[in-house]
C-alpha positions as CSV (number, residue, x, y, z in Angstrom):
1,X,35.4,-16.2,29.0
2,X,39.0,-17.5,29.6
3,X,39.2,-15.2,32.8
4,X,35.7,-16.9,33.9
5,X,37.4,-20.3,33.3
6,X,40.6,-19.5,34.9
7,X,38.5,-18.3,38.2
8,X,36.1,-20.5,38.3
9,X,35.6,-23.0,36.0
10,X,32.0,-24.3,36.7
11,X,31.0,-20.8,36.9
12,X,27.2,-20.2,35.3
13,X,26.9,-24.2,35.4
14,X,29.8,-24.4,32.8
15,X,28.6,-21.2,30.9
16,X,32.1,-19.9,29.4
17,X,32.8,-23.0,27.9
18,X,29.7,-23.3,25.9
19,X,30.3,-19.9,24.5
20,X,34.1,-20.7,23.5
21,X,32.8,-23.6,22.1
22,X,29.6,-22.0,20.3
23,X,31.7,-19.4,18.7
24,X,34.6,-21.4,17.5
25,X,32.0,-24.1,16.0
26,X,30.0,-21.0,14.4
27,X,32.5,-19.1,13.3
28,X,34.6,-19.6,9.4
29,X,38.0,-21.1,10.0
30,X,39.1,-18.0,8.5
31,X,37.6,-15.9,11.1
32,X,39.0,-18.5,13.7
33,X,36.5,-20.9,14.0
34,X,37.6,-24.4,14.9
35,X,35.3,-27.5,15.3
36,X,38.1,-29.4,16.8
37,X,38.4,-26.9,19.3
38,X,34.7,-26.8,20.1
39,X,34.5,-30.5,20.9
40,X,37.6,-29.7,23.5
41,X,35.9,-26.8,25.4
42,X,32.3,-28.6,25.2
43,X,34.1,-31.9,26.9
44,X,36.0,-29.6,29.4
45,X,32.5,-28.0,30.1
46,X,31.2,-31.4,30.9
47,X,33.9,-32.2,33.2
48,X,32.8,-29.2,35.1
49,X,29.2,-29.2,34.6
50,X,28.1,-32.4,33.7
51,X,24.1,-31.9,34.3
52,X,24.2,-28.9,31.3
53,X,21.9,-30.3,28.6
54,X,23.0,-27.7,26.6
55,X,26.5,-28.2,26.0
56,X,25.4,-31.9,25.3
57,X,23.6,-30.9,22.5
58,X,25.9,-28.4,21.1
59,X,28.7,-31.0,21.8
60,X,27.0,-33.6,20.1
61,X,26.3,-31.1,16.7
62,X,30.3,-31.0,16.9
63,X,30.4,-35.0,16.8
64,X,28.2,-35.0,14.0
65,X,30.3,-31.9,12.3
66,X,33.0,-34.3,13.0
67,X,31.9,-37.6,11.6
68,X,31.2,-38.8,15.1
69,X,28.0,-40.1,14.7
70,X,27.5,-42.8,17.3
71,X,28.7,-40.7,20.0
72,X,26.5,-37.5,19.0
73,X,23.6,-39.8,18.7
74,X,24.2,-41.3,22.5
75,X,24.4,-37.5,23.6
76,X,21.4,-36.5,22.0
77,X,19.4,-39.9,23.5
78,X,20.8,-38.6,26.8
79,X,19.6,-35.0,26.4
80,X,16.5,-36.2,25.2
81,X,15.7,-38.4,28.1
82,X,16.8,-36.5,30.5
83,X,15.1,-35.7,34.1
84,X,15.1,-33.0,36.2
85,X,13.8,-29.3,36.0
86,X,12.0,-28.1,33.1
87,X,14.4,-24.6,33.3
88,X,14.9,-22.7,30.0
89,X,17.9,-23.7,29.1
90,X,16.8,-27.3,29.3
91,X,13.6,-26.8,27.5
92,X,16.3,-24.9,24.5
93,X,18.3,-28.2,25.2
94,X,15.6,-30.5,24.2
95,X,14.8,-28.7,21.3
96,X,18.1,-28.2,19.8
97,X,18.4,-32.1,20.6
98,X,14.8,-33.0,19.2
99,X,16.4,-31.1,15.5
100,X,19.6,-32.8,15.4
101,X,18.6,-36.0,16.3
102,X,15.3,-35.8,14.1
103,X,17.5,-34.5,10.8
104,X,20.8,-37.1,11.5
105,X,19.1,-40.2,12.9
106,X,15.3,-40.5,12.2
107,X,15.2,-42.4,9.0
């Protein structure tokens, strides 16, 4: 992934960084894993590919991780109200969005 970055950045709409990010988020800190990390490749995805729903929600799971709530809760609004094609990855978007946002912010 860091060779796709290094090449082309906003390769796959932003693609490497959402899997640097979803593996250091995922993995122990033993293994690796770093949430801190994963909010910095999930914002540098965003720089690159700012229309990927995906690494919205994903970012906004490391916010709440984080004890960011009021910026995860803006990102999941955003994902959630967001226009434009109905492609897979948005439709996964929306639904990882919908579960966050319905177990940290409906109440």
């Amino acid at each position: 992934m860091e060779t796709v970055i290094k090449i082309n950045p906003a390769y796959q709409n932003g693609g490497a960084y959402l899997v640097l990010g979803r593996m250091d988020f995922e993995l122990p800190g033993l293994m690796g894993g770093s949430n801190k990390r994963a909010i910095q490749e999930y914002e540098q995805g965003l720089k690159v590919a700012p229309s990927n729903q995906l690494i919205k929600a994903y970012l906004a799971e490391s916010y709440i991780d984080a004890g960011r709530k009021e910026e995860a809760r803006k990102l999941l609004i955003e994902v959630l109200n967001g226009s434009g094609e109905e492609a897979p990855e948005t439709r996964d978007a929306r639904k990882e969005a919908r579960k966050l946002y319905d177990k940290h912010f409906s109440k």
